[in-house]
SEBADREN-545600 format. One line per 4 residues: their letters; for each residue x, y negated, z of N, C-alpha, C. Coordinates in pm, whole numbers. Layout:
<recs>
a> X:Y:Z:X:Y:Z:X:Y:Z ~ ... $
</recs>
This chain:
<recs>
xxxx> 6124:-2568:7071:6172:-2690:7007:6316:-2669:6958 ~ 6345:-2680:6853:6452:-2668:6742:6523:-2755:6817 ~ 6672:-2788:6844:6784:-2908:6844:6770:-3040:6727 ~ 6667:-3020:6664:6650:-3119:6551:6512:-3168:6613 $
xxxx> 6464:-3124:6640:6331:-3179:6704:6353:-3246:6858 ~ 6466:-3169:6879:6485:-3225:7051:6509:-3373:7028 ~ 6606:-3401:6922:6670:-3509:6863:6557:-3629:6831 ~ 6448:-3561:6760:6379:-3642:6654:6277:-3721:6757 $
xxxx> 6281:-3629:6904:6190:-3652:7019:6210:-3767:7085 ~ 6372:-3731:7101:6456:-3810:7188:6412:-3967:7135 ~ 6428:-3967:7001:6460:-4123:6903:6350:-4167:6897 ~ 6181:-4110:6888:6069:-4139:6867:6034:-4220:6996 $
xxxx> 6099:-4159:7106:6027:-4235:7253:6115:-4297:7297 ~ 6222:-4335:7234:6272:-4452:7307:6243:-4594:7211 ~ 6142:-4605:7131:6069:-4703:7044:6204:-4781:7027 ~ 6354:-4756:6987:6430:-4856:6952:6432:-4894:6785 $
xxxx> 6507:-4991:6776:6474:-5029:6650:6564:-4942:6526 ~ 6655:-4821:6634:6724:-4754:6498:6627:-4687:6470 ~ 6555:-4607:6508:6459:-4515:6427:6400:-4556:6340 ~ 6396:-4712:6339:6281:-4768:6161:6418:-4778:6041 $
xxxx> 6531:-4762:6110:6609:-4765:6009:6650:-4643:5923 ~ 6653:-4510:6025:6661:-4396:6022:6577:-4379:5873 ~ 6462:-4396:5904:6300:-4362:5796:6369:-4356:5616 ~ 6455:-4414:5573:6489:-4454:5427:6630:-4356:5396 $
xxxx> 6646:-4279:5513:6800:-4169:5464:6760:-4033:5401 ~ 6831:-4002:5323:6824:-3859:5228:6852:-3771:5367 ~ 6773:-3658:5379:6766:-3553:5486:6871:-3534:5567 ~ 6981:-3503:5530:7141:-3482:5594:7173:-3569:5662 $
xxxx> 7159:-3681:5587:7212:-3784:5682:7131:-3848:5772 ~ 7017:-3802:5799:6924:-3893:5845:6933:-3736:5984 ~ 6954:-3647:5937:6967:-3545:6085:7121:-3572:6127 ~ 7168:-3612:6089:7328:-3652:6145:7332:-3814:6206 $
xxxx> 7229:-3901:6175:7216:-4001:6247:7119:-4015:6350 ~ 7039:-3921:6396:6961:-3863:6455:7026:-3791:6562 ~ 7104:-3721:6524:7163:-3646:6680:7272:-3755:6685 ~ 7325:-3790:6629:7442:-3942:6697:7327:-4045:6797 $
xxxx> 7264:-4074:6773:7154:-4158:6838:7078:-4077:6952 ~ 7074:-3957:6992:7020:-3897:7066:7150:-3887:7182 ~ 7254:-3845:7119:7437:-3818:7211:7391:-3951:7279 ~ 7366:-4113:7181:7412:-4201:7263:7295:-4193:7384 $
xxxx> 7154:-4181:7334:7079:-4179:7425:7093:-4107:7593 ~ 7174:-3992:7535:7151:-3909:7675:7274:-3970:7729 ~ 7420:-4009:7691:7475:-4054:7810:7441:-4195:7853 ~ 7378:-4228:7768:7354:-4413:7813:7222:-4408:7918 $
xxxx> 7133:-4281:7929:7040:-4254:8005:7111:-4220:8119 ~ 7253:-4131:8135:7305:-4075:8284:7347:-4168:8336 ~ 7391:-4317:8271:7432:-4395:8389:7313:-4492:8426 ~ 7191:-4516:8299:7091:-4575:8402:6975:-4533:8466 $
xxxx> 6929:-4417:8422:6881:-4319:8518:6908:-4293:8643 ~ 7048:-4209:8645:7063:-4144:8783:7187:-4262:8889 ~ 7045:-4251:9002:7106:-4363:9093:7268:-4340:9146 ~ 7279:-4215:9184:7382:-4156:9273:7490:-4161:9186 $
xxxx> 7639:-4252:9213:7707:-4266:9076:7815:-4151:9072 ~ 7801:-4072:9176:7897:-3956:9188:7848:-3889:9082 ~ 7724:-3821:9092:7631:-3787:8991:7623:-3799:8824 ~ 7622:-3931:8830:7621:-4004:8687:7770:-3990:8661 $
xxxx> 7891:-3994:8715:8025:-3970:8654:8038:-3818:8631 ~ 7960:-3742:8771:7948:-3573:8680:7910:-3526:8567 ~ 7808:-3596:8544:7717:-3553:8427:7818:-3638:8292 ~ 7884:-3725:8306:7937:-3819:8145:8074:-3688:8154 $
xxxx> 8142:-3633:8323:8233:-3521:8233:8169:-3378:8199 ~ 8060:-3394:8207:8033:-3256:8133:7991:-3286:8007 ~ 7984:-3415:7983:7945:-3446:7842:8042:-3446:7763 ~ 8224:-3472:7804:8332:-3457:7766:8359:-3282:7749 $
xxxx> 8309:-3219:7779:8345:-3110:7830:8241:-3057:7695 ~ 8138:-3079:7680:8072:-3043:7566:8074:-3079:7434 ~ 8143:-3186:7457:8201:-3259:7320:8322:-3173:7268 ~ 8379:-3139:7349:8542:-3027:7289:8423:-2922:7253 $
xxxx> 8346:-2861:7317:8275:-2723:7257:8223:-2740:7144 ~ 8145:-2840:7147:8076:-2920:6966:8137:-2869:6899 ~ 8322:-2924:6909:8397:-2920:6771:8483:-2777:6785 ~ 8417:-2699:6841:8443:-2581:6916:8395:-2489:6803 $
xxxx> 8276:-2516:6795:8162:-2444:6762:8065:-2360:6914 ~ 8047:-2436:6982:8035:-2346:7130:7915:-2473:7222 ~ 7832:-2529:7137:7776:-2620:7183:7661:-2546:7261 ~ 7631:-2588:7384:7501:-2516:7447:7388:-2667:7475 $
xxxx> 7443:-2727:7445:7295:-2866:7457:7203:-2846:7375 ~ 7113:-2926:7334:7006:-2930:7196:7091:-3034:7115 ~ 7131:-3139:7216:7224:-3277:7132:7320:-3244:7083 ~ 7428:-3111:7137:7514:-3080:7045:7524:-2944:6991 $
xxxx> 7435:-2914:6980:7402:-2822:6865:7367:-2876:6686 ~ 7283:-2951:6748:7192:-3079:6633:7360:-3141:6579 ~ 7462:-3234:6658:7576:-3256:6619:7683:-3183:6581 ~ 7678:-3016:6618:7751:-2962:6481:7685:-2939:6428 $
xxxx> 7614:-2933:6380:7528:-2943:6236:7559:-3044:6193 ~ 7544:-3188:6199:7610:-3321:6187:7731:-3284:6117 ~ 7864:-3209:6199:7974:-3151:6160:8024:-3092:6081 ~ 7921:-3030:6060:7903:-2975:5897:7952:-3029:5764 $
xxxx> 7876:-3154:5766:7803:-3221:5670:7922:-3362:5628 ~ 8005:-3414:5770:8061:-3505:5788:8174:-3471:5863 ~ 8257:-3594:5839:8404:-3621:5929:8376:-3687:6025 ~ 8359:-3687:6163:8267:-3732:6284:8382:-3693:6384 $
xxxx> 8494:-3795:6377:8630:-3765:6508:8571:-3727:6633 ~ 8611:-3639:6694:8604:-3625:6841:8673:-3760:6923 ~ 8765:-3836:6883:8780:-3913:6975:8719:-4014:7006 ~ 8626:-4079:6865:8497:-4173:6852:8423:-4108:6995 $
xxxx> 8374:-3977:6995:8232:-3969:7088:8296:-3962:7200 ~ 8396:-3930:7219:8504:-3975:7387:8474:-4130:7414 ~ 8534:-4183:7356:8541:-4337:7365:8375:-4401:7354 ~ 8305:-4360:7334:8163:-4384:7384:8110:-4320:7515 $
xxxx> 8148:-4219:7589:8154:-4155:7689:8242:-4260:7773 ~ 8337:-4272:7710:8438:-4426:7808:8343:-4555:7841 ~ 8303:-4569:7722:8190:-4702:7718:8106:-4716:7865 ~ 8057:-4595:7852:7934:-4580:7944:7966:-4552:8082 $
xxxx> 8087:-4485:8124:8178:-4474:8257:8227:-4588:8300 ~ 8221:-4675:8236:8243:-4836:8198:8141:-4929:8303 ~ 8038:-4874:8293:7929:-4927:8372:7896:-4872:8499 ~ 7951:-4793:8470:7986:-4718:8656:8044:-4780:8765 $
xxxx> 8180:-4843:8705:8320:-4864:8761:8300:-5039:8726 ~ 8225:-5105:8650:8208:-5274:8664:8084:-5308:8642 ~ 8087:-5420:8715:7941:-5493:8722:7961:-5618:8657 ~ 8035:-5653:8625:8070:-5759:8538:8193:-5777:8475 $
xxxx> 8246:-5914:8381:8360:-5865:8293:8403:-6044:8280 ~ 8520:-6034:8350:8597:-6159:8374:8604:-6234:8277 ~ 8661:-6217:8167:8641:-6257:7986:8612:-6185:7835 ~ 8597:-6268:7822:8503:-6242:7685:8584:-6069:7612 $
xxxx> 8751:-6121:7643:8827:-5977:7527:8821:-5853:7634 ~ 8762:-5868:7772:8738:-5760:7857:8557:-5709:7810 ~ 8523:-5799:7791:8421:-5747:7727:8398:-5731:7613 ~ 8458:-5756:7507:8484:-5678:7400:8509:-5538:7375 $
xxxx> 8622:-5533:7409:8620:-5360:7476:8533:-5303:7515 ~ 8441:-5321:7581:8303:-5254:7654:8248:-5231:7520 ~ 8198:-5377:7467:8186:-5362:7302:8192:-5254:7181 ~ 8311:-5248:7235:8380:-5158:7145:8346:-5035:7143 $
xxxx> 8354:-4969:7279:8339:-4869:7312:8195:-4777:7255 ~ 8099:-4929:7331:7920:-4852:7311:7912:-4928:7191 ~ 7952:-4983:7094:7866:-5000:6999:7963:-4974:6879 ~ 8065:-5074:6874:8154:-5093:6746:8169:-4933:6668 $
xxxx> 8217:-4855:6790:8267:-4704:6797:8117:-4610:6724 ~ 8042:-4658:6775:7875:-4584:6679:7884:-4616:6549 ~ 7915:-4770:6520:7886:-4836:6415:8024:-4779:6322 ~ 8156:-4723:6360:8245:-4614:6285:8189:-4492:6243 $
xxxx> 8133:-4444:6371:8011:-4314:6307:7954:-4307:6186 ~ 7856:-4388:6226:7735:-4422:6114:7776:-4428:5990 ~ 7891:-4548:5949:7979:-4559:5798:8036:-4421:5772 ~ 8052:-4328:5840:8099:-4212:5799:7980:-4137:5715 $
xxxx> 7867:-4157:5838:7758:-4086:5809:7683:-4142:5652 ~ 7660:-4275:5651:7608:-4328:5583:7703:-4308:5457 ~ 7816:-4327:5430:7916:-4308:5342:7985:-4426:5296 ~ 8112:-4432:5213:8158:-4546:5185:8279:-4536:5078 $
xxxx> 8299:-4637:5010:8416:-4631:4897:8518:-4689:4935 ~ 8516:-4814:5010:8611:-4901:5029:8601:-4885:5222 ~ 8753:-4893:5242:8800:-4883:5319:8750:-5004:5456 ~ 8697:-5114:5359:8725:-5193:5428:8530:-5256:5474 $
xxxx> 8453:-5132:5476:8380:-5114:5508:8372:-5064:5699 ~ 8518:-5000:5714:8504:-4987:5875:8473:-5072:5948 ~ 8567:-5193:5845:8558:-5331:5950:8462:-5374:6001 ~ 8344:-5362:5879:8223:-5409:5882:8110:-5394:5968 $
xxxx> 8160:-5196:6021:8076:-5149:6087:8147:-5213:6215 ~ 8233:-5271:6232:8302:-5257:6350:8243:-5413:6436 ~ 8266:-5502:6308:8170:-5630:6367:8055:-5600:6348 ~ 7954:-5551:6254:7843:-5512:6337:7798:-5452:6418 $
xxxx> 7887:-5363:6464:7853:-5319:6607:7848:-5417:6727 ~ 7970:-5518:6704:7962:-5584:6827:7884:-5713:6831 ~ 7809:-5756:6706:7698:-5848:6708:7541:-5758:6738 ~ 7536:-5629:6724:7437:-5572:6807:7410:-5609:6938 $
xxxx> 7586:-5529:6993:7553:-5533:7148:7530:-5684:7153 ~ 7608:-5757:7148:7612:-5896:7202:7453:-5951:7193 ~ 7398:-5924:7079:7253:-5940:7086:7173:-5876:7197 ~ 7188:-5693:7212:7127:-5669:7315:7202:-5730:7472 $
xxxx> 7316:-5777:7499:7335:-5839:7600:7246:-5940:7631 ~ 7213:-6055:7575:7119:-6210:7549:7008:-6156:7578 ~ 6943:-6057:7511:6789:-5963:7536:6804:-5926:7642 ~ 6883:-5834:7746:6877:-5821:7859:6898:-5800:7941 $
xxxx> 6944:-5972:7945:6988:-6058:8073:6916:-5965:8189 ~ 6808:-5990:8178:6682:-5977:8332:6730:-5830:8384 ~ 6664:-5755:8273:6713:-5642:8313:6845:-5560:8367 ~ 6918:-5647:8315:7046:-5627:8335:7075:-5633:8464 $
xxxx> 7056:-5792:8501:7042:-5815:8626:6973:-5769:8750 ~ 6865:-5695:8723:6790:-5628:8788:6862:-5452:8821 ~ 7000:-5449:8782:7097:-5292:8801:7196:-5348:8844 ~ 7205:-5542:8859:7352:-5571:8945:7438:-5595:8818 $
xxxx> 7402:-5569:8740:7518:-5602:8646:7518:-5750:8541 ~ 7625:-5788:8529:7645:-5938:8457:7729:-5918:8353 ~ 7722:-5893:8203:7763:-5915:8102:7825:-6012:8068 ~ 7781:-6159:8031:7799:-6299:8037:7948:-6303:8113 $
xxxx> 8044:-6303:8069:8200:-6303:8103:8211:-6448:8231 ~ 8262:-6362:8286:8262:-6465:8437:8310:-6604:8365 ~ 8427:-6618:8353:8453:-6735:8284:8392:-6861:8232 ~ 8342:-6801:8158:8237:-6840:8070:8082:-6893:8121 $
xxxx> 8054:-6799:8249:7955:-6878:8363:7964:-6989:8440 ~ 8140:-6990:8441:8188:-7079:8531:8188:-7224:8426 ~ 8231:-7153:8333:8221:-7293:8190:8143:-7362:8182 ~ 7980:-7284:8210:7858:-7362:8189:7791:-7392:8302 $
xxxx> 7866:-7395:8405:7802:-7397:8559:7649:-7311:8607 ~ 7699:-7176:8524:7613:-7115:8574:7595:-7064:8712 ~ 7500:-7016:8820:7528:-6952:8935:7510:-6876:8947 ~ 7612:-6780:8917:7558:-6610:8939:7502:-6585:9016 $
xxxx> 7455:-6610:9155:7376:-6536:9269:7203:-6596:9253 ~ 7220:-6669:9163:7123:-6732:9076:7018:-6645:8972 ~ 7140:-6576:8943:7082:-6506:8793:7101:-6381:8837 ~ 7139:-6314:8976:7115:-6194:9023:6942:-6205:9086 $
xxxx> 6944:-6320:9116:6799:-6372:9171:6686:-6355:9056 ~ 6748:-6347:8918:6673:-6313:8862:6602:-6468:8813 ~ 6686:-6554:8838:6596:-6721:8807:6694:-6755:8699 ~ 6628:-6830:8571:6688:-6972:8464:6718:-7054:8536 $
xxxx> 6805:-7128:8416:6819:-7285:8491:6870:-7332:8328 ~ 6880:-7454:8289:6905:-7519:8178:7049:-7470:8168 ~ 7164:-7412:8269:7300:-7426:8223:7312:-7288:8136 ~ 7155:-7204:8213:7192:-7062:8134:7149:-7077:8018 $
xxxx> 7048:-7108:8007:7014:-7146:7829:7089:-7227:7790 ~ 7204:-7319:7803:7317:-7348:7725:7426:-7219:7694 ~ 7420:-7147:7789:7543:-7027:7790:7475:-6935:7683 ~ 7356:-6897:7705:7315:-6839:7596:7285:-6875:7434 $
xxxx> 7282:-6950:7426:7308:-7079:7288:7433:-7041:7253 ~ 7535:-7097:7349:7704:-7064:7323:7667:-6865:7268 ~ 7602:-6798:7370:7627:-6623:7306:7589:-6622:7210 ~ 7467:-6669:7167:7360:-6602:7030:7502:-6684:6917 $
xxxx> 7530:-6780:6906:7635:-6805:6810:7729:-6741:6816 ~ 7798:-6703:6928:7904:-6609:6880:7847:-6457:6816 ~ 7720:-6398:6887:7641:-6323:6787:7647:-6320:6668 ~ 7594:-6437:6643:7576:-6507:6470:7716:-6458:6409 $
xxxx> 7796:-6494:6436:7973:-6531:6392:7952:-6381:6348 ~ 7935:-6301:6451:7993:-6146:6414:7905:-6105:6323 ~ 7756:-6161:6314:7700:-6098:6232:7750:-6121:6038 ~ 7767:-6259:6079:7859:-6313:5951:7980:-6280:5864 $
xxxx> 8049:-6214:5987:8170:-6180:5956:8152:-6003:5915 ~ 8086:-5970:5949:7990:-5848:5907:7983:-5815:5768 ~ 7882:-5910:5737:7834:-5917:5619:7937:-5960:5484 ~ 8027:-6079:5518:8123:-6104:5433:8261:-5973:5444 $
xxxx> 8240:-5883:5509:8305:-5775:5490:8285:-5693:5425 ~ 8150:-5678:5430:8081:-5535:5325:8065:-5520:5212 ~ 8154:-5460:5170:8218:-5472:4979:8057:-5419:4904 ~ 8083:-5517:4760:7898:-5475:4721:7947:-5324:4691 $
xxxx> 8013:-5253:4670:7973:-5124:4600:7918:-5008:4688 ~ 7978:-5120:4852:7958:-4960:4975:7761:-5078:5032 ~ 7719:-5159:4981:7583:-5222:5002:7465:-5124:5051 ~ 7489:-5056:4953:7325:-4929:4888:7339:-4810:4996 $
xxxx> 7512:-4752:4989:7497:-4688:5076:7470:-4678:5266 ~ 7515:-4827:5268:7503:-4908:5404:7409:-4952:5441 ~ 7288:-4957:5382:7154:-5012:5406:7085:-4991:5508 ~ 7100:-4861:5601:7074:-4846:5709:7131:-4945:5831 $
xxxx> 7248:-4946:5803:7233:-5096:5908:7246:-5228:5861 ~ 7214:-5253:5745:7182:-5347:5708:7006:-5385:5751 ~ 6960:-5309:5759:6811:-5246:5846:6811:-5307:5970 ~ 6909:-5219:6002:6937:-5270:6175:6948:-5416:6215 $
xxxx> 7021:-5469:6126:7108:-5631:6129:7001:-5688:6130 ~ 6926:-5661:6001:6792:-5771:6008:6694:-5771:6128 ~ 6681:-5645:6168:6582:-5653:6294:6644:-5684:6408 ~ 6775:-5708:6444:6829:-5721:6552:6850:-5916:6512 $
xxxx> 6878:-5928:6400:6874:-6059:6358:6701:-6128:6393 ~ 6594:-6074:6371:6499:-6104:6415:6461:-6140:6511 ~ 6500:-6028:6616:6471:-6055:6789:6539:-6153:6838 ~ 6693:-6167:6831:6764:-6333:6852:6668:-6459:6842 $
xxxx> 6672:-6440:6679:6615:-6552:6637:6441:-6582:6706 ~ 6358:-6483:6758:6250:-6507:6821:6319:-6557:6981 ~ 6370:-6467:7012:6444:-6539:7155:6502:-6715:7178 ~ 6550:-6725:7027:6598:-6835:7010:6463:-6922:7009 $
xxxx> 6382:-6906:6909:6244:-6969:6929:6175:-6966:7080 ~ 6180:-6905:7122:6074:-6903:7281:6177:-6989:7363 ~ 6281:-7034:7323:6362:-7174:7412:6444:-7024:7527 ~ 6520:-6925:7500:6558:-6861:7547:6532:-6816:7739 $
xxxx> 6399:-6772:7703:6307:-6757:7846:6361:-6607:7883 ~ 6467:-6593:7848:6478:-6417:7868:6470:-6347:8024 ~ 6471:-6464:8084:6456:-6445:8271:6319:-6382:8325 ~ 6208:-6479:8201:6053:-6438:8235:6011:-6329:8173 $
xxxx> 6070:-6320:8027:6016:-6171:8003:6105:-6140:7892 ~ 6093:-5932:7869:6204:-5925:7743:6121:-5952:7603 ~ 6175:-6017:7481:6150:-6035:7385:6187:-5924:7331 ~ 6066:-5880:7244:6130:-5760:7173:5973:-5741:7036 $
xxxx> 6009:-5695:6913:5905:-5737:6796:5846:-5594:6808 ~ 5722:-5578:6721:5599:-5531:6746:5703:-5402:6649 ~ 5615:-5253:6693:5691:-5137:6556:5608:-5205:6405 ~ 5530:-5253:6386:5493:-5309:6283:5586:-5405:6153 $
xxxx> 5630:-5482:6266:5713:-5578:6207:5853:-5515:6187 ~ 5875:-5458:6283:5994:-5345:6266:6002:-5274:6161 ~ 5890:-5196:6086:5872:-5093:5992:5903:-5207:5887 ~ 5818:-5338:5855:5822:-5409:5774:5904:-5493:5692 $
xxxx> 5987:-5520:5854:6143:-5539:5845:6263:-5437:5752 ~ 6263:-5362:5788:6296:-5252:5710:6259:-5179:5593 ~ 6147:-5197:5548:6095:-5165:5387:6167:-5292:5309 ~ 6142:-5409:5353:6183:-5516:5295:6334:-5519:5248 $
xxxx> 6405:-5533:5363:6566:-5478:5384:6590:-5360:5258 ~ 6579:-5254:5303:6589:-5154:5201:6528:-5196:5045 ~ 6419:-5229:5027:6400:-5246:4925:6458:-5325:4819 ~ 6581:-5462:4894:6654:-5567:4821:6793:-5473:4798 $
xxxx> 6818:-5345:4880:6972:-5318:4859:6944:-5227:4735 ~ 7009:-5203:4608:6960:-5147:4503:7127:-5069:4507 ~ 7124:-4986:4401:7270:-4884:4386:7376:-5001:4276 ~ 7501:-4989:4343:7585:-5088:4294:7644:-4987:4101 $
x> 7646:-5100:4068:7659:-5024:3874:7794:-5111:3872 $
</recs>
């Protein structure tokens, strides 16, 4: 198995919704968003995989440790082999894939996040920081396209936070900014229990809108000329915009089960998407 196949393996079985976005990129870039999505996979797998957290902090510094070799030329993984090749092709900072390595050491060291701009940062780290990637990868004219990736990154996560609650809770960990639980009289030992109550589906109402906000603020960022080339997460947006909005429909039951759309609707989602972004003249 090639480092491009290790990659293509990695993205196929974790059924997430970047791979239907992946499907519509010219070759290069679609193997350079491919091993970025595989990097995130394997360290976001060492901290929820492996129980032992001595363990899981060994393994994120040897991932630091392989990240200097990447830009080395001295990669011995399949993931970063596949990413200098990536390197090649693109300007892909070494300090971006550090600070996603931070992200995820992040979850080691807290189980929850006192306010909202402490969890932003977390934010930042695992998603905003990908969503800098990607605009590299994907390409761009205007500058002010980072921004864009930067709030859509953090209306992703914030979406996958709302999606999963349960699960979440089920590793000890609480997203939902203490504060902010306390705002809506939520009871955390409640929702470690793994039980709803009407105050959490108000708290989550309050998240999916601030969701919304970022996704908004997103979109009114993204200059039309960098549109065509950005379409890949414009892909993303819509299907991540989808699952909310079904969550939002099921009266936000995310305690009883995870909401998540069929690969069908996913694929469909994304032909559609792609097919409205046309090349800016």
């Amino acid at each position: 198995m090639t480092p491009d196949e290790y990659c293509k393996d990695k993205a196929a079985k974790s059924g997430s919704s970047f791979y239907y976005s992946f499907r519509f990129l010219p070759e290069k870039q679609q193997q350079a968003i491919i091993a970025l999505y595989a990097f995130c996979r394997e360290v976001d797998d060492t901290v929820d995989e492996i129980s032992d957290v001595d363990i899981a902090r060994s393994k994120l510094e040897w991932w630091r440790q392989e990240i200097q070799q990447i830009f080395k030329g001295q990669a011995t993984h399949p993931v970063g082999k596949a990413l200098y090749t990536a390197l090649q092709n693109f300007d892909l900072h070494e300090e971006y894939f550090m600070e996603i390595i931070d992200g995820m050491a992040m979850d080691l060291d807290q189980f929850s996040y006192a306010e909202f701009k402490h969890l932003a940062l977390y934010c930042h780290r695992a998603a905003s920081v990908v969503g800098l990637l990607s605009a590299e990868i994907f390409g761009y004219q205007d500058r002010q396209t980072l921004k864009y990736a930067e709030n859509l990154g953090m209306a992703l996560q914030l979406t996958n936070i709302i999606r999963d609650v349960r699960e979440d809770a089920e590793r000890g960990r609480i997203y939902l900014p203490q504060d902010e639980l306390q705002q809506f009289n939520v009871n955390t030992d409640e929702l470690l229990d793994l039980k709803s109550s009407p105050e959490l589906i108000e708290l989550l109402k309050f998240q999916t809108a601030r969701a919304n906000d970022y996704y908004q603020q997103a979109f009114q960022l993204l200059p039309d000329c960098d549109r065509y080339t950005q379409r890949t997460g414009l892909i993303m947006a819509a299907i991540y915009q989808a699952t909310l909005n079904e969550i939002e429909q099921d009266g936000f039951q995310v305690m009883q089960h995870r909401v998540s759309l069929t690969p069908l609707r996913k694929l469909w989602i994304a032909w559609q998407t792609a097919r409205r972004e046309r090349r800016f003249r």
